[in-house]
C-alpha positions as CSV (number, residue, x, y, z in Angstrom):
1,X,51.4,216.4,190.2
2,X,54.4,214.6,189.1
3,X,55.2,212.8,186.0
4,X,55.7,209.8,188.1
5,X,51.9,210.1,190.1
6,X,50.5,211.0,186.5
7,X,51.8,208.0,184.4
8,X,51.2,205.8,187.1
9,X,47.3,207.1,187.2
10,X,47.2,206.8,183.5
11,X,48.3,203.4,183.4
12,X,45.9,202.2,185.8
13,X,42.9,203.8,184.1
14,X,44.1,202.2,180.7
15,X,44.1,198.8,182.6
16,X,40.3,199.7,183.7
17,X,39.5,200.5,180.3
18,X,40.4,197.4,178.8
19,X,39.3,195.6,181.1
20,X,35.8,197.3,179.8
21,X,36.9,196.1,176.3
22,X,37.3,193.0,177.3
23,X,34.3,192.0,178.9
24,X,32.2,193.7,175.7
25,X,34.0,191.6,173.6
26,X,33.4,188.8,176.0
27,X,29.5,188.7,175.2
28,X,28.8,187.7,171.9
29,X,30.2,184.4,172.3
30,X,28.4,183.2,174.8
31,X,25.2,185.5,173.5
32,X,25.0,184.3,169.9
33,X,23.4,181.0,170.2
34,X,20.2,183.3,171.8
35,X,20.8,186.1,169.6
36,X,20.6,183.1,166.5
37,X,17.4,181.8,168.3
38,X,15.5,184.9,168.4
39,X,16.0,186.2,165.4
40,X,15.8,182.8,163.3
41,X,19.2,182.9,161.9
42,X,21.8,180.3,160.9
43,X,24.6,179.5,162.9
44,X,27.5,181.5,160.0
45,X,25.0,184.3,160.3
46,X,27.4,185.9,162.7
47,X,30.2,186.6,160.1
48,X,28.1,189.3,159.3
49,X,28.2,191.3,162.4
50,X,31.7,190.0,163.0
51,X,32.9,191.5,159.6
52,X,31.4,195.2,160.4
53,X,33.1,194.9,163.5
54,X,36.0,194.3,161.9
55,X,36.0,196.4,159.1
56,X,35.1,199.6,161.3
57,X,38.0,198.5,164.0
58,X,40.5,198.0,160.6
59,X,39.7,201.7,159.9
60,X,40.0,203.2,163.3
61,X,43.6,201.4,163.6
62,X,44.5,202.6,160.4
63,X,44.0,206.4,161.0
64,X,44.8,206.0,165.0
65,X,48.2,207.8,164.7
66,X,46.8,210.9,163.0
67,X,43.6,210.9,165.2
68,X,45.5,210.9,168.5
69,X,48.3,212.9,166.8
70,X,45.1,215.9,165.7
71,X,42.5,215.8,169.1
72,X,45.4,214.4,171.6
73,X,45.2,210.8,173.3
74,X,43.0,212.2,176.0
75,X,39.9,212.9,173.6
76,X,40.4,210.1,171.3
77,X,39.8,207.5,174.1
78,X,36.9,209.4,175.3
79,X,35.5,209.2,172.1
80,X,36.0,205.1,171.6
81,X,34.8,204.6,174.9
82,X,31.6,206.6,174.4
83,X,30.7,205.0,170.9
84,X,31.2,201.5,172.6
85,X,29.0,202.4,175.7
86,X,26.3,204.2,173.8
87,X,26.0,201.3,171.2
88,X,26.2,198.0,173.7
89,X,23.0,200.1,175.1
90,X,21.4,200.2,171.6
91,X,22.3,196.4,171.5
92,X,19.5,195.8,174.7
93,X,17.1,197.5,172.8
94,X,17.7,196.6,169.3
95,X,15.0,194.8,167.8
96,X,15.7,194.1,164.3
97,X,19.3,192.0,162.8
98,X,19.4,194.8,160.6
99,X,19.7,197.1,163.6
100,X,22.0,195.2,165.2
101,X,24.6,195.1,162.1
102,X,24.3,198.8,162.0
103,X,25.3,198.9,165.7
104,X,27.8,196.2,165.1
105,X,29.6,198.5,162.6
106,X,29.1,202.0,164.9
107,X,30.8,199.7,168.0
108,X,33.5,198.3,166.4
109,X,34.7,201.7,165.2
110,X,35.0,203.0,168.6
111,X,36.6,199.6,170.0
112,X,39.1,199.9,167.0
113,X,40.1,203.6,168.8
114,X,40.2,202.3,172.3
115,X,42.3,199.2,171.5
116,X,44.3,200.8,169.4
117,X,44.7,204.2,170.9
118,X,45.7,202.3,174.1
119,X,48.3,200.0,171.9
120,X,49.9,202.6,171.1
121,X,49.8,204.7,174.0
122,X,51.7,201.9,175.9
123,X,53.9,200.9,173.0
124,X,55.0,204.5,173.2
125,X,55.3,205.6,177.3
126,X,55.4,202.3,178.8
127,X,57.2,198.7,179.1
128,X,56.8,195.0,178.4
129,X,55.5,195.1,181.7
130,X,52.8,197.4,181.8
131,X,52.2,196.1,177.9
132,X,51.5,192.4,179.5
133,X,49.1,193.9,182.5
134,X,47.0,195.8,179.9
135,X,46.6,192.7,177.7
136,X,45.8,191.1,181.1
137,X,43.3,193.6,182.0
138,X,41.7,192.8,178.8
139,X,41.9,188.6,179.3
140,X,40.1,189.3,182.9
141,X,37.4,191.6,181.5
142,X,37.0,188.7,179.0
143,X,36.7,186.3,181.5
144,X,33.9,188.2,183.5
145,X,32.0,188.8,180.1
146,X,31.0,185.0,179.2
147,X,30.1,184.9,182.8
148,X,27.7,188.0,183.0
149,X,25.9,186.9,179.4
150,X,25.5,183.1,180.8
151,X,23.7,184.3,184.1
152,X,21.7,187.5,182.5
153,X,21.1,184.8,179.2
154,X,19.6,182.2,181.8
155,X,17.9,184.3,183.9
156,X,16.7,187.3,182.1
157,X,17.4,187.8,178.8
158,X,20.8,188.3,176.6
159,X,19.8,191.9,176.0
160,X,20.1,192.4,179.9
161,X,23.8,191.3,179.2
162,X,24.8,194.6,176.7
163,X,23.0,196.6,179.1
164,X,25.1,195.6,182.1
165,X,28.2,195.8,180.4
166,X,27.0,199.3,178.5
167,X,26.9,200.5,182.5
168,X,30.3,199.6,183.3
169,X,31.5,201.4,180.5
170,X,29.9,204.6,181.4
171,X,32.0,204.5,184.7
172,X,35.2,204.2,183.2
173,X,34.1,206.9,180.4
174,X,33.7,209.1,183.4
175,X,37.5,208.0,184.7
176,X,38.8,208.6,180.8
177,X,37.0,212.1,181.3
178,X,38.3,213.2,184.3
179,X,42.0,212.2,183.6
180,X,41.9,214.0,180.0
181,X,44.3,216.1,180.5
182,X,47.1,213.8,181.7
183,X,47.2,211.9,178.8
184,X,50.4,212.0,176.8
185,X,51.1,213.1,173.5
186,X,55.0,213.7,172.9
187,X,54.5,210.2,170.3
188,X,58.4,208.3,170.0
189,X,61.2,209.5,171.5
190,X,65.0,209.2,170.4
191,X,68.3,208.6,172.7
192,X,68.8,212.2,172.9
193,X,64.7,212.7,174.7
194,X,63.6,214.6,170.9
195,X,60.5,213.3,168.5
196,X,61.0,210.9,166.0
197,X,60.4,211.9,162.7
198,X,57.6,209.0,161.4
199,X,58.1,207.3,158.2
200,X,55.4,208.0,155.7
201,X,53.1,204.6,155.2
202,X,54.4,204.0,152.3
203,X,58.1,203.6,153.5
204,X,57.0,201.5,156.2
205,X,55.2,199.0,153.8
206,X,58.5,198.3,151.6
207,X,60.0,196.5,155.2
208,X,59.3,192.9,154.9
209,X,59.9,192.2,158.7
210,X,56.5,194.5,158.9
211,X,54.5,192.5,156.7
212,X,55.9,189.4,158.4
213,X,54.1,190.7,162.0
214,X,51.6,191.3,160.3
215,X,50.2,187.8,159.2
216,X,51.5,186.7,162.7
217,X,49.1,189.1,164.1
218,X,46.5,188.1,161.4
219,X,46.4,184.3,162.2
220,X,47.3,184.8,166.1
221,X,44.1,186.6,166.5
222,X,42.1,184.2,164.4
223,X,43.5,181.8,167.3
224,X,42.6,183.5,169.9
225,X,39.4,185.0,169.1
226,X,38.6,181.8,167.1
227,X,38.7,179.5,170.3
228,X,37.1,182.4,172.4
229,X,34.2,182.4,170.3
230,X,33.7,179.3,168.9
231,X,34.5,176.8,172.3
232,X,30.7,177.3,173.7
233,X,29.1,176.5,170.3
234,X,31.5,173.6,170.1
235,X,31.0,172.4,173.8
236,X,27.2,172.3,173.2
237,X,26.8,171.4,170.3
238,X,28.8,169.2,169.1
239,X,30.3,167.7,172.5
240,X,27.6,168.0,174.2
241,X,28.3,169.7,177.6
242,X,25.3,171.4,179.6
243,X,25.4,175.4,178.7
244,X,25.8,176.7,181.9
245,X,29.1,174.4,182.2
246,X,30.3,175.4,178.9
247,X,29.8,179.1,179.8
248,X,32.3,177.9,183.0
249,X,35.2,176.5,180.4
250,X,35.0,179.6,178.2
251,X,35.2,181.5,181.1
252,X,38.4,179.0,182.3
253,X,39.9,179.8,179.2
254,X,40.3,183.1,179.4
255,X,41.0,183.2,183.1
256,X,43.8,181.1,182.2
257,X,44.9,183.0,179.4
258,X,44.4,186.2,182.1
259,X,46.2,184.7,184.7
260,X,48.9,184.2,182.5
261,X,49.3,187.7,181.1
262,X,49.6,188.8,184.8
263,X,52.5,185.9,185.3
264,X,54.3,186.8,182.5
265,X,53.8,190.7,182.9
266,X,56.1,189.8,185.6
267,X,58.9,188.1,184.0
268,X,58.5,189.6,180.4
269,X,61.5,192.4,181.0
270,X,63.5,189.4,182.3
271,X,63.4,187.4,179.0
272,X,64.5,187.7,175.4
273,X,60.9,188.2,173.5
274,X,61.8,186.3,170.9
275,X,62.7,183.0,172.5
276,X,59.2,184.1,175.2
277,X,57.2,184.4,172.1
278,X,58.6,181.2,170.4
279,X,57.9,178.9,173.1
280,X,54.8,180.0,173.5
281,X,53.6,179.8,170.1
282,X,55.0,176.1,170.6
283,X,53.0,176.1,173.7
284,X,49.6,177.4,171.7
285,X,50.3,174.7,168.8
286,X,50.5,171.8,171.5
287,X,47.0,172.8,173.0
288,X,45.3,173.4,170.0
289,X,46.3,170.2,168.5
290,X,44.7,168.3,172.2
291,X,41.9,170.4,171.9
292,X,41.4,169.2,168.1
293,X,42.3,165.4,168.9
294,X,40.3,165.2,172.3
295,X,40.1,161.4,173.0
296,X,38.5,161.9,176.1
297,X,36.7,165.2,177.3
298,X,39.9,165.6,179.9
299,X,42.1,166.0,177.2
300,X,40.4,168.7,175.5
301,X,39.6,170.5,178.2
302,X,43.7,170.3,179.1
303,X,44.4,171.6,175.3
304,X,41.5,174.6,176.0
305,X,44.0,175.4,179.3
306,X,47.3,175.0,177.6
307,X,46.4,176.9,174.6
308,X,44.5,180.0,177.1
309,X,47.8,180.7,179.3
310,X,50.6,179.6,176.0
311,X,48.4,182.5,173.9
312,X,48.9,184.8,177.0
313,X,51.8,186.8,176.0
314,X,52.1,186.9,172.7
315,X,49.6,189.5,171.4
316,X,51.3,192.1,173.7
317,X,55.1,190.9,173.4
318,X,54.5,191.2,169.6
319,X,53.3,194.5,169.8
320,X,56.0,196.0,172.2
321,X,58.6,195.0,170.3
322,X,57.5,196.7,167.3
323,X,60.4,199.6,167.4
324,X,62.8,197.2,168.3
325,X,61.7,194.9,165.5
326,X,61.3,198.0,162.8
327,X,62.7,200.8,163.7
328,X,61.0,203.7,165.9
329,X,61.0,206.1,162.7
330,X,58.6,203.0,161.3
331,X,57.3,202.2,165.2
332,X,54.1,204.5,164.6
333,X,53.2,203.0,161.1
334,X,54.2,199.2,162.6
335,X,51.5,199.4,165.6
336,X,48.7,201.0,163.1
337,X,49.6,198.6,160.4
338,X,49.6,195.7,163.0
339,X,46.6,196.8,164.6
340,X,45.0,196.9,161.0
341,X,46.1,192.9,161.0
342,X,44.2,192.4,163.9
343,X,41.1,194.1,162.7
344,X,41.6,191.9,159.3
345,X,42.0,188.5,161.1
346,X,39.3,189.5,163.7
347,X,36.8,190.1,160.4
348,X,37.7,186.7,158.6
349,X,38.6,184.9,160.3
350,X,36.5,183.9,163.0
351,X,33.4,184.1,160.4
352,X,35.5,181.5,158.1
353,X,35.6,179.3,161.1
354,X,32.3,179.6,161.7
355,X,31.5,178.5,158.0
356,X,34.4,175.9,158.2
357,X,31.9,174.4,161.1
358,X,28.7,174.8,159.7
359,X,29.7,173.3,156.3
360,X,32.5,170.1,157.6
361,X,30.8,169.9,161.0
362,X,31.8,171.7,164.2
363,X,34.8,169.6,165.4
364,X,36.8,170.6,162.3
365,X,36.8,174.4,163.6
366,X,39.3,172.7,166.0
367,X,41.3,171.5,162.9
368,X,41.8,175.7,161.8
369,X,43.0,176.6,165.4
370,X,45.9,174.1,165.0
371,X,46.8,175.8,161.2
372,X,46.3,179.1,162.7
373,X,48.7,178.7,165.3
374,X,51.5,177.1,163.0
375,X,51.0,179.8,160.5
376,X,51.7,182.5,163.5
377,X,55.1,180.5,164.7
378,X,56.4,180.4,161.2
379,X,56.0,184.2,160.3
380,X,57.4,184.9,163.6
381,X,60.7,183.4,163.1
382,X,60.5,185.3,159.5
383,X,59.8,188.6,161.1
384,X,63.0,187.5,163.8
385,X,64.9,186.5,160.5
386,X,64.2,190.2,158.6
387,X,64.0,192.1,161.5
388,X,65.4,195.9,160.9
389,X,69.6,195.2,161.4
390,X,70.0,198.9,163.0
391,X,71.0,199.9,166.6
392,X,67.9,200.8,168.4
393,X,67.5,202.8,171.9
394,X,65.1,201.4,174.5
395,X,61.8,203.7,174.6
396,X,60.4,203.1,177.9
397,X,62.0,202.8,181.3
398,X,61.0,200.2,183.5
């Protein structure tokens, strides 16, 4: 088999695979105002399960490198992928919040491999391209996630919902499986085709530019993930709409925001990133702030589209740009340490939105999206301000 007919297999299995991260990640949104009902809680009770998550997926991103590094990229993605499909499973049959917690904590660890693993997998072997169609992968599996829980939530129970998706799962396990042994593991190469030597952590963590990316990533995800989970709650809620239309506009928003990682996947290798990710920061800022003013339902619904296909390309322009931005002796330590910010932002975040709502009253969640998304432009241009002044070779052929 040739190098060519196995990265191009690889690819397309990493696209399937987060597409089966996306559409997990997909249900809880759309499954919590059930999963509240059943088990009698109050509407912040989700930053619980949302911080496990988090902290679990922080850890796995933090130790990625040497994981992959010690049982190869193969077996590490195996091994997310089976924690994830094993524990939406348990989720079905779970019948305790306790339980679910625990599970919550179990899944998030495995998530925290496969999004990470894959992160760097493609940060390392692949393009802006293929960087853009993997986040797109994961914006469609999010799309088809709020659509599965609303129909299985409506007609048969939530639980049905995690057990669907837990299937899918096991049939791209078996793909990960099967194409183990094609998986690269070379990590960063130089001009001359030889490994880089990594930079220890702590070397890495004295770059500024590096902590800059890292509170973009921080609040960019809080964006993202805030909107993703949030919109239904704040549709019904507190505007309102019928559940099985809000299920549709969640689902519009990330079809947008899917749509336009596909567009921009593209173009991405055509444009500088840093003037693709500015205007599209300016692009998020401008549909948060309709989706927080929303005189009439039209022009919220217009901010909940421009702020889905503006957010599109950032998350993976950010992240494959890291060597360029940092150097590639740091590129291994930027990627964990970014991927770290994710799992951060992805804990607080959208639980301190949640608490935001529930204290102030839902529509000021819409006020923290706008905040969020200025707070990601201005530590952008920082990070483009400090960014490593060295000569840099490109690491990935188009």
């Amino acid at each position: 088999m040739t190098v060519k007919n196995t990265k191009t297999q690889t690819i397309v299995i990493a696209f399937l695979t987060f597409i089966g991260l996306g559409l997990s990640a997909g249900l809880l949104g759309v499954a919590w105002p059930y999963i509240q009902e059943d088990f009698n809680l109050a509407l912040d009770a989700v930053n619980a399960l949302l911080l496990v998550q988090a902290i679990a997926y922080t850890l796995a991103s933090f130790i990625i490198g040497r994981l992959m590094a010690r049982l190869g990229s193969g077996v590490s993605l195996i091994a997310g992928m089976l924690i994830m499909a094993l524990c939406l499973f348990a989720f079905a049959a779970a019948s305790t919040w306790a339980l679910l917690i625990f599970l919550g904590l179990v899944a998030g660890f495995g998530s925290g491999i496969v999004d990470a693993g894959l992160n760097m997998y493609v940060t390392t072997y692949h393009s802006a391209r293929e960087m853009n169609w993997l986040h797109a992968s994961f914006g469609l599996g999010i799309t088809i996630g709020p659509l599965v829980m609303t129909y299985c939530a409506e007609n048969l129970t939530w639980q049905t919902g995690y057990a669907v998706a837990g299937g899918i799962l096991l049939i791209i396990l078996a793909l990960l499986f099967l194409s183990r042994r094609l998986w690269r593991n070379e990590g960063f190469q130089s001009a001359e085709n030889t490994p880089v030597r990594r930079a220890s952590f702590s070397q890495s963590a004295r770059l500024p530019v590096l902590w800059f990316s890292m509170i973009a990533f921080l609040a960019y995800v809080g964006v993202e993930i805030g909107i993703g989970q949030w919109a239904f709650t704040l549709l019904t809620q507190s505007r309102e709409i019928a559940p099985e239309v809000a299920g549709v506009w969640v689902s519009i928003y990330w079809g947008v925001f899917t749509g336009g990682r596909i567009f921009f996947g593209f173009i991405a290798n055509r444009f500088d990133p840093s003037r693709l990710l500015r205007w599209s920061l300016l692009g998020t800022v401008t549909g948060t702030l309709l989706l927080a003013w929303n005189p009439l339902p039209v022009i919220g619904s217009i901010g909940l589209i421009i702020a889905g296909f503006a957010e599109a390309p950032v998350f993976a322009m950010l992240m494959t740009t890291t060597p360029q931005r940092v150097g590639l002796e740091h590129a291994e330590n930027g990627v964990s340490l970014q991927m770290v910010a994710v799992g951060i932002g992805s804990a607080i975040l959208p639980g301190l939105i949640g608490t935001i709502g529930a204290t102030f009253g839902l529509e000021t969640m819409t006020t923290t999206f706008v905040v969020m998304a200025v707070i990601t432009l201005v530590f952008l241009e920082l990070a483009n301000l400090a960014r490593t002044r060295r000569p840099l070779v490109s690491i990935a052929a188009d």
